[in-house]
LOTOR-243711 format. One line per field, with one value per residue (C-alpha): residue number from 1; residue in three letters; x, y, z. Coordinates in Angstrom, 2 decimals, m for minus. Each point is the difference from the previous one (the first is absolute). Example, Ala and Ser with C-alpha at 12.3 -4.5 7.8 and 13.67 -1.06 7.14 Angstrom:
BEGIN
k 1,2;
r Ala,Ser;
px 12.30,1.37;
py m4.50,3.44;
pz 7.80,m0.66;
END
This chain:
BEGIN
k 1,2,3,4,5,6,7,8,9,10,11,12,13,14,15,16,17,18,19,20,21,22,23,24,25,26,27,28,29,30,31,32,33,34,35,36,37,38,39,40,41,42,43,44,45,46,47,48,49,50,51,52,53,54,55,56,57,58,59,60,61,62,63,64,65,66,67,68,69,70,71,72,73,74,75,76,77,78,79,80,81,82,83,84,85,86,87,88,89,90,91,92,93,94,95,96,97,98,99,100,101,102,103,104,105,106,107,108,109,110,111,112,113,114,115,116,117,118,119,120,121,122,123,124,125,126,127,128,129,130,131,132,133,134,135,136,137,138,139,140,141,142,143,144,145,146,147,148,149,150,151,152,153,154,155,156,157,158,159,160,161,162,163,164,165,166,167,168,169,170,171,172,173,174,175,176,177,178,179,180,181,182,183,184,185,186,187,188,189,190,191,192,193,194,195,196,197,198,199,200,201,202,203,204,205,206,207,208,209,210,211,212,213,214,215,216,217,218,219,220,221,222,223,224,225,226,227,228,229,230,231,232,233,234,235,236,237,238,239,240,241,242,243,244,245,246,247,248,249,250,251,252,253,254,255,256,257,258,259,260,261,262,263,264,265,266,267,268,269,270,271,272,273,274,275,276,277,278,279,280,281,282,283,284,285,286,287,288,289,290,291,292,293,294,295,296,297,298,299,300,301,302,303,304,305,306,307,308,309,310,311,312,313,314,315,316,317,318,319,320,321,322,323,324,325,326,327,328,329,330,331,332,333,334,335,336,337,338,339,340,341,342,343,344,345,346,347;
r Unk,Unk,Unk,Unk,Unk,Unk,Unk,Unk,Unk,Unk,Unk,Unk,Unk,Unk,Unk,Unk,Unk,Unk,Unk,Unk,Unk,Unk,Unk,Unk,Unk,Unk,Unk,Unk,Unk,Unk,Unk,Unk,Unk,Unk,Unk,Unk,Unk,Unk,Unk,Unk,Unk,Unk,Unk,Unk,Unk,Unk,Unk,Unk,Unk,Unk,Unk,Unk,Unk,Unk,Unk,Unk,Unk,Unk,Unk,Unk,Unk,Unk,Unk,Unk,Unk,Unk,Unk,Unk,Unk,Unk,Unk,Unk,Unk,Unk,Unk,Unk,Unk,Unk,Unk,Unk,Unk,Unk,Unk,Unk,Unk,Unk,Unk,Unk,Unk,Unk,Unk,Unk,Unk,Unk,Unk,Unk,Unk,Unk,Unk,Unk,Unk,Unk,Unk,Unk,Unk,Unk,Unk,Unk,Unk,Unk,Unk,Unk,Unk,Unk,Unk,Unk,Unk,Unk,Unk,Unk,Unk,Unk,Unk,Unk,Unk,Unk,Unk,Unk,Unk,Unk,Unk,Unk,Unk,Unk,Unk,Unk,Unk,Unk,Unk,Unk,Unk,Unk,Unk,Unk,Unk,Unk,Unk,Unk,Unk,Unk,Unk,Unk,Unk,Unk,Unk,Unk,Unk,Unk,Unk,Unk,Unk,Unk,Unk,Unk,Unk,Unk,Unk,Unk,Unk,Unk,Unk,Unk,Unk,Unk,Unk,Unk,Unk,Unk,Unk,Unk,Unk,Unk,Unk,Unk,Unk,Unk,Unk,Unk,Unk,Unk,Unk,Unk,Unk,Unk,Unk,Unk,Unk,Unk,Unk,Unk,Unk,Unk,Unk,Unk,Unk,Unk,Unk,Unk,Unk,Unk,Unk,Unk,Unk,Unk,Unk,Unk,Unk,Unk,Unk,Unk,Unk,Unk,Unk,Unk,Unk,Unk,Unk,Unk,Unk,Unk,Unk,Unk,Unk,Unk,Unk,Unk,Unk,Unk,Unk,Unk,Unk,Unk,Unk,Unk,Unk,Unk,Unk,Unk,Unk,Unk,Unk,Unk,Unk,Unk,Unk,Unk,Unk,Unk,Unk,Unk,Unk,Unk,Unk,Unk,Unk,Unk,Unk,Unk,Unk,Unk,Unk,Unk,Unk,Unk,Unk,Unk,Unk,Unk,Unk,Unk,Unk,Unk,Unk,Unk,Unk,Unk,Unk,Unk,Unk,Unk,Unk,Unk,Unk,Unk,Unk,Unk,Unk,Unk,Unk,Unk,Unk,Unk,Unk,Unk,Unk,Unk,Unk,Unk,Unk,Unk,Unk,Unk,Unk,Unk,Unk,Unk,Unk,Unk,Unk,Unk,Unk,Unk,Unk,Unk,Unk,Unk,Unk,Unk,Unk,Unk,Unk,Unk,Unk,Unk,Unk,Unk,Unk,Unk,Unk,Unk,Unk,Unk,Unk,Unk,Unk,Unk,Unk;
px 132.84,0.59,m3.04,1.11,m2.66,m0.76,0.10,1.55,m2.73,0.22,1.16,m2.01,1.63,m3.14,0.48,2.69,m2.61,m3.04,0.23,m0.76,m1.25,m3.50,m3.17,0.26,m3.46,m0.76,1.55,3.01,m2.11,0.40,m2.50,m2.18,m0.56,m3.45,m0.38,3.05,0.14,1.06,1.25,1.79,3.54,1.39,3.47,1.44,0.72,2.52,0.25,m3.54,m1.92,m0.11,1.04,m1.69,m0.33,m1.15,m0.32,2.88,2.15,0.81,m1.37,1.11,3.32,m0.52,m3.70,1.49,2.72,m2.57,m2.19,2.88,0.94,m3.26,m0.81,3.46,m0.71,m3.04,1.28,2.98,m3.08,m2.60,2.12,1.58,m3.57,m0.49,2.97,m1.04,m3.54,1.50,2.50,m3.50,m1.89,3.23,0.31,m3.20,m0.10,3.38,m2.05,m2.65,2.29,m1.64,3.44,3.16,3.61,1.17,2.02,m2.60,m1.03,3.90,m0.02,m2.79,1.88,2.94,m1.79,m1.84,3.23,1.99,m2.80,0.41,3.56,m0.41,m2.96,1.58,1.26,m3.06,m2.21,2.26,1.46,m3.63,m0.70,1.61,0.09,m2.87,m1.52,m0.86,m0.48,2.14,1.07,2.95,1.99,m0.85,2.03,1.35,m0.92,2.83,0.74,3.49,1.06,0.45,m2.10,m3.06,m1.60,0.33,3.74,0.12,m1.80,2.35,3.37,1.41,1.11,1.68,1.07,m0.70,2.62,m1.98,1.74,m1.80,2.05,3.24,1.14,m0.35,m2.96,m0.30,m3.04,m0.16,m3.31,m0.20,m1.70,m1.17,m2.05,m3.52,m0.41,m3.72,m0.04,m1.09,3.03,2.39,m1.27,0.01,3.64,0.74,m1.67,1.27,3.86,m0.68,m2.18,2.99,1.43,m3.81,m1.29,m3.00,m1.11,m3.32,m2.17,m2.15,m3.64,1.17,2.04,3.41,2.92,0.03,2.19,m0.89,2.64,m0.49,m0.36,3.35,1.97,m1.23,2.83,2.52,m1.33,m0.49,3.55,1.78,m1.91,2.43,m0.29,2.24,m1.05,1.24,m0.27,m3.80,m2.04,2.66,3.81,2.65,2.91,m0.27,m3.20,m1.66,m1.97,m3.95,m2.82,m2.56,m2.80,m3.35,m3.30,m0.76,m1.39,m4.01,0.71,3.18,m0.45,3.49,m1.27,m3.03,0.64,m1.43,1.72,m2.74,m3.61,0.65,1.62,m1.95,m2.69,1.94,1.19,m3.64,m0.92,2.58,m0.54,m3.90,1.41,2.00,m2.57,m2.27,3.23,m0.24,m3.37,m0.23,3.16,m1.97,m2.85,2.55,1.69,m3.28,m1.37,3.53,m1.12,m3.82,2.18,2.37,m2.31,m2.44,2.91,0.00,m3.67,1.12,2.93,m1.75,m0.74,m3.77,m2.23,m3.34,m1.69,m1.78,3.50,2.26,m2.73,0.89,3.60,m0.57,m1.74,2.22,3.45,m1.90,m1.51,3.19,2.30,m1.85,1.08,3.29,2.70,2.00,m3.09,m0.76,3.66,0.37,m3.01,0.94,3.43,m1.20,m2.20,2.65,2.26,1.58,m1.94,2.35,m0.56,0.81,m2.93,m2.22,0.85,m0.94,m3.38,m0.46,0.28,m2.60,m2.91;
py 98.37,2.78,2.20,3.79,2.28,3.35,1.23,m0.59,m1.12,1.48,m2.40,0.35,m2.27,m0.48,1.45,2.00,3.01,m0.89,2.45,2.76,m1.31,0.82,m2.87,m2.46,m0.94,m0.24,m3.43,1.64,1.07,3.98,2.58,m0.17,m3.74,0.87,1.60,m1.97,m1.65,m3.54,0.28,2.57,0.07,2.42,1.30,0.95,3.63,0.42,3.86,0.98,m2.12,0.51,m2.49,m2.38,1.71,m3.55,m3.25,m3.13,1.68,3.19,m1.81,1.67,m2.17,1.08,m1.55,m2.96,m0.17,0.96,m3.52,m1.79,1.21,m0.56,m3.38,m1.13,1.36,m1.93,m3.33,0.13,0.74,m2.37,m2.74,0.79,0.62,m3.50,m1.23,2.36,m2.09,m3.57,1.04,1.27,m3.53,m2.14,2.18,m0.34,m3.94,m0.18,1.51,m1.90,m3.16,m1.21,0.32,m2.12,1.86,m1.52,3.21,1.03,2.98,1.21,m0.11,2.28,2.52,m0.34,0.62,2.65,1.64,m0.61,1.62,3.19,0.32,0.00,2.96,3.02,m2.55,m1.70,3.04,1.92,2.54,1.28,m1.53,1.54,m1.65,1.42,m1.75,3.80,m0.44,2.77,m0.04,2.71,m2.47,m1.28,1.76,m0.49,2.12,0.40,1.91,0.75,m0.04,3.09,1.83,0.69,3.30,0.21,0.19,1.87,2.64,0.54,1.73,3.38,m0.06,m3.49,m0.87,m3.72,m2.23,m2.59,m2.79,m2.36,m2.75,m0.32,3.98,0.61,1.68,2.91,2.11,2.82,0.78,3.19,0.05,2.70,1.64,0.47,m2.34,m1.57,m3.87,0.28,2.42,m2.85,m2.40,2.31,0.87,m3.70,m0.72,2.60,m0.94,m3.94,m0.22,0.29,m3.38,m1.37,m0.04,1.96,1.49,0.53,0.36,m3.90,0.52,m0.52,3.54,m1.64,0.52,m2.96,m0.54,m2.16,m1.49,m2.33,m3.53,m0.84,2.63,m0.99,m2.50,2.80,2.70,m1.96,m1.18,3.03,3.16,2.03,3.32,2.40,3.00,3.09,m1.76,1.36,m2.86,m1.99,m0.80,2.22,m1.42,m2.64,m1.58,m2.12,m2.77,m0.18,m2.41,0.04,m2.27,m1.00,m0.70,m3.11,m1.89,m0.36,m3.74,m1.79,m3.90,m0.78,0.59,m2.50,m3.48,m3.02,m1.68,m0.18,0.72,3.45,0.96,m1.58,2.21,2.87,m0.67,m0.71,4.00,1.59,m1.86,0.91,3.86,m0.45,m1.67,3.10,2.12,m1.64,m0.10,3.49,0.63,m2.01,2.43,3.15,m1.35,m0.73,3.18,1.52,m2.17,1.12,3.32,m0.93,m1.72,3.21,1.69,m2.38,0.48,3.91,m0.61,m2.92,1.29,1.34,m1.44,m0.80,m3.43,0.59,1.63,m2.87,m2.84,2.27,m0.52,m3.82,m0.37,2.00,m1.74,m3.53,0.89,1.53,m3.31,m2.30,1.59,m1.57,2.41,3.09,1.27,m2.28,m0.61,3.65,m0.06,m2.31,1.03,3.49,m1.32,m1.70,2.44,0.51,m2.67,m2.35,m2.78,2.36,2.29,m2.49,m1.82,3.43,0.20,m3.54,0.71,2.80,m2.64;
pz 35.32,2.41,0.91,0.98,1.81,m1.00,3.76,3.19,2.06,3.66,2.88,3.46,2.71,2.00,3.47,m0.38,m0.04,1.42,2.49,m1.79,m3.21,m1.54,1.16,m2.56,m0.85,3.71,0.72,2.11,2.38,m0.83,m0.28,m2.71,m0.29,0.16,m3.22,m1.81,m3.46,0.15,m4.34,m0.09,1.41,1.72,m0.39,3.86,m0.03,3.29,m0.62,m0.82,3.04,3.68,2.44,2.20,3.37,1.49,m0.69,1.22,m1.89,2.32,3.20,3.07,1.44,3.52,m0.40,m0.31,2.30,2.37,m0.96,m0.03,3.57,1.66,m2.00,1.42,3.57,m0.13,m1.17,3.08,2.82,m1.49,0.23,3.16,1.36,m0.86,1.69,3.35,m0.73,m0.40,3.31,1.98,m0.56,0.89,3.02,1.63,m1.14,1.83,3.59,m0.56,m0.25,m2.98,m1.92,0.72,0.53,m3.63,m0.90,m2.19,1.83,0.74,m4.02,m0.52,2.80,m2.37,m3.57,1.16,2.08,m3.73,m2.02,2.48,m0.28,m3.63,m0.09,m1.36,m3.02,m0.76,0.43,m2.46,2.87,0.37,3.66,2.88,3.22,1.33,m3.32,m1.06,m4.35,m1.94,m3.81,1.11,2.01,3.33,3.36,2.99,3.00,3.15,2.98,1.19,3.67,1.24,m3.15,2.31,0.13,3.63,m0.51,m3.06,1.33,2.93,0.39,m1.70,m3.69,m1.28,m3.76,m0.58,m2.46,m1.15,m2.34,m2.46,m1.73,1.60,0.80,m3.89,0.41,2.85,0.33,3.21,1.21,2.09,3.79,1.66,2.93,m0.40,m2.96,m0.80,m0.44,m3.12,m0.91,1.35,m1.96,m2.76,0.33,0.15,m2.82,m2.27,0.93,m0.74,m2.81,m2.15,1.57,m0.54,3.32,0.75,3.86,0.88,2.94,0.58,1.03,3.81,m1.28,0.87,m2.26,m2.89,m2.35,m3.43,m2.90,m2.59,1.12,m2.44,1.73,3.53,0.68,m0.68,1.78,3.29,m0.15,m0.92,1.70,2.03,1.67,1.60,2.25,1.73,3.46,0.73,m1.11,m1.66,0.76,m1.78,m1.51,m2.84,m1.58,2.20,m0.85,1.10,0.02,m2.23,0.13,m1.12,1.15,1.62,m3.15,m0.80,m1.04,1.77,m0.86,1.21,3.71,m0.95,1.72,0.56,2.87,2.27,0.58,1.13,m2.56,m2.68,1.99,m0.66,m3.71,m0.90,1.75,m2.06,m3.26,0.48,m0.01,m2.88,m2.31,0.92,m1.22,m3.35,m0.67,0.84,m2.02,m2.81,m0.04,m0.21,m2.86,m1.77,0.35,m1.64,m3.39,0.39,m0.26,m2.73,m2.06,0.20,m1.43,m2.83,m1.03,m0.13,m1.99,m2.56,m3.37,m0.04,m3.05,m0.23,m0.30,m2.64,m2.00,1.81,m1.90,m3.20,0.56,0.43,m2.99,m2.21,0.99,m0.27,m3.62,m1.13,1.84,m2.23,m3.33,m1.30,m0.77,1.53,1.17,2.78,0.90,0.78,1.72,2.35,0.59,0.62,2.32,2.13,m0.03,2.93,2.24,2.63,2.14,2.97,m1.16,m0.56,3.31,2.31,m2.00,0.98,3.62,0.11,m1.01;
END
């Protein structure tokens, strides 16, 4: 026997529109679980209701990035802080010749010079070499010889050819008489900005130039510039130096071949644990930051309407039938490990 209905009954696939459906009976966390009725279900109206403005399911992306970032930055200098730690007490054993020359202390020079090399990976490219924390990308700050202000600001009228990449990329920057240092670097960093390097005056108010730490590489090896014969040669491109700072932490210079320089490894790996742990306490107070940012941006409820809520979805969950499947679904809706994960790390 074949039973027919006398209606079509109405499909919902549960989560398809829990974003802007109607609260049912309070158990999917909307807003009026406080004064919702666990019997009676509630037909989703998409059209008619308006959508969550908060909640996990329109959580802010860059909030998370920016946890992710700092929780990663932290991870890379807590355990290298260890290492520095672990390096500082073999060290000082080693001086105090309460340790044996077993190779064990040359190891620990070579883990912790490994871990460095691999920073801007294992911090997620937000550690620059100065260990400065950044969820925009980490830099790299030059000089190039011969870019000084005291020559710049010397000499009549000179057009600069600078080239980026290879000669495929020329930018002119225009010199003349009577120009501030601030206008120099100005001009400079108006013509290269479109090759992504950026010119600046330091706090020592020398000329500085800054690129991404990925592009470094290529813009050290490739940087060319060709003058009018005032402050640089005529003729073709010529290639320049460009250079860094001496680095803040340098453990390929650490050794261990004698006393002395045991001495002098132990000095420098004293001033690079200090680095860290002060590096430590920057990239803390960024997720004090972010995480103040997530109480703003976390949906707002009261406890007394949030133990309303609770009640209603557990009440309507233990009813057998569509009811408390819908419920449930609605209430997940939307919910991923990753989300769940980031809330995690803010406890």
């Amino acid at each position: 026997m074949q039973i027919t209905s006398s209606s079509t009954p109405q499909v919902i696939i549960p989560g398809a529109n829990a974003g802007n459906a109607t609260s049912v009976d309070g158990t999917s966390l909307g807003l009026n679980g406080e004064n919702a009725a666990t019997a009676t279900p509630v037909t989703p109206t998409p059209n008619s209701a308006a959508p969550l403005r908060r909640g996990l399911n329109n959580w802010d992306q860059p909030l998370q990035g920016d946890i992710s970032g700092a929780q990663q930055a932290l991870d890379f200098l807590e355990q290298s802080a260890a290492q520095l730690r672990n390096l500082k007490a073999d060290l000082s054993a080693r001086l105090a010749n309460r340790q044996r020359a077993d190779g064990a202390l040359e190891a620990r020079v070579r883990q912790f010079s490994n871990s460095w090399r691999n920073r801007s990976t294992a911090s997620g490219g937000t550690l620059d070499a100065k260990l400065k924390f950044s969820n925009k990308g980490t830099n790299t700050s030059f000089t190039v010889r011969g870019m000084n202000l005291a020559n710049l600001r010397n000499g009549g009228r000179e057009v600069l050819a600078i080239s980026l990449g290879g000669g495929q990329n020329v930018r002119s920057v225009v010199l003349e008489p009577g120009l501030s240092d601030s206008q120099i670097a100005q001009r400079f960093d108006e013509a290269l900005a479109p090759s992504g390097v950026r010119a600046s005056l330091n706090d020592d108010g020398q000329l500085e130039f800054s690129t991404a730490e990925s592009q470094w590489s290529n813009v050290r090896d490739t940087i060319a510039v060709q003058g009018n014969g005032i402050r640089f040669p005529t003729g073709q491109l010529n290639r320049v130096k460009a250079e860094t700072a001496p680095p803040d932490v340098d453990p390929d210079s650490w050794s261990t071949a004698d006393m002395e320089a045991i001495r002098s490894s132990l000095q420098q790996v004293v001033q690079a644990l200090a680095k860290f742990e002060q590096s430590i306490a920057s990239v803390h107070q960024a997720l004090a930051q972010v995480s103040a940012r997530v109480q703003n941006a976390a949906p707002a409820a009261t406890k007394n309407g949030m133990d309303q809520v609770a009640q209603n979805f557990v009440s309507t969950t233990k009813q057998p039938g569509y009811q408390s499947l819908l419920s449930i679904t609605s209430a997940l809706a939307g919910i991923s490990r990753e989300r769940v994960m980031s809330l995690l790390r803010l406890r």
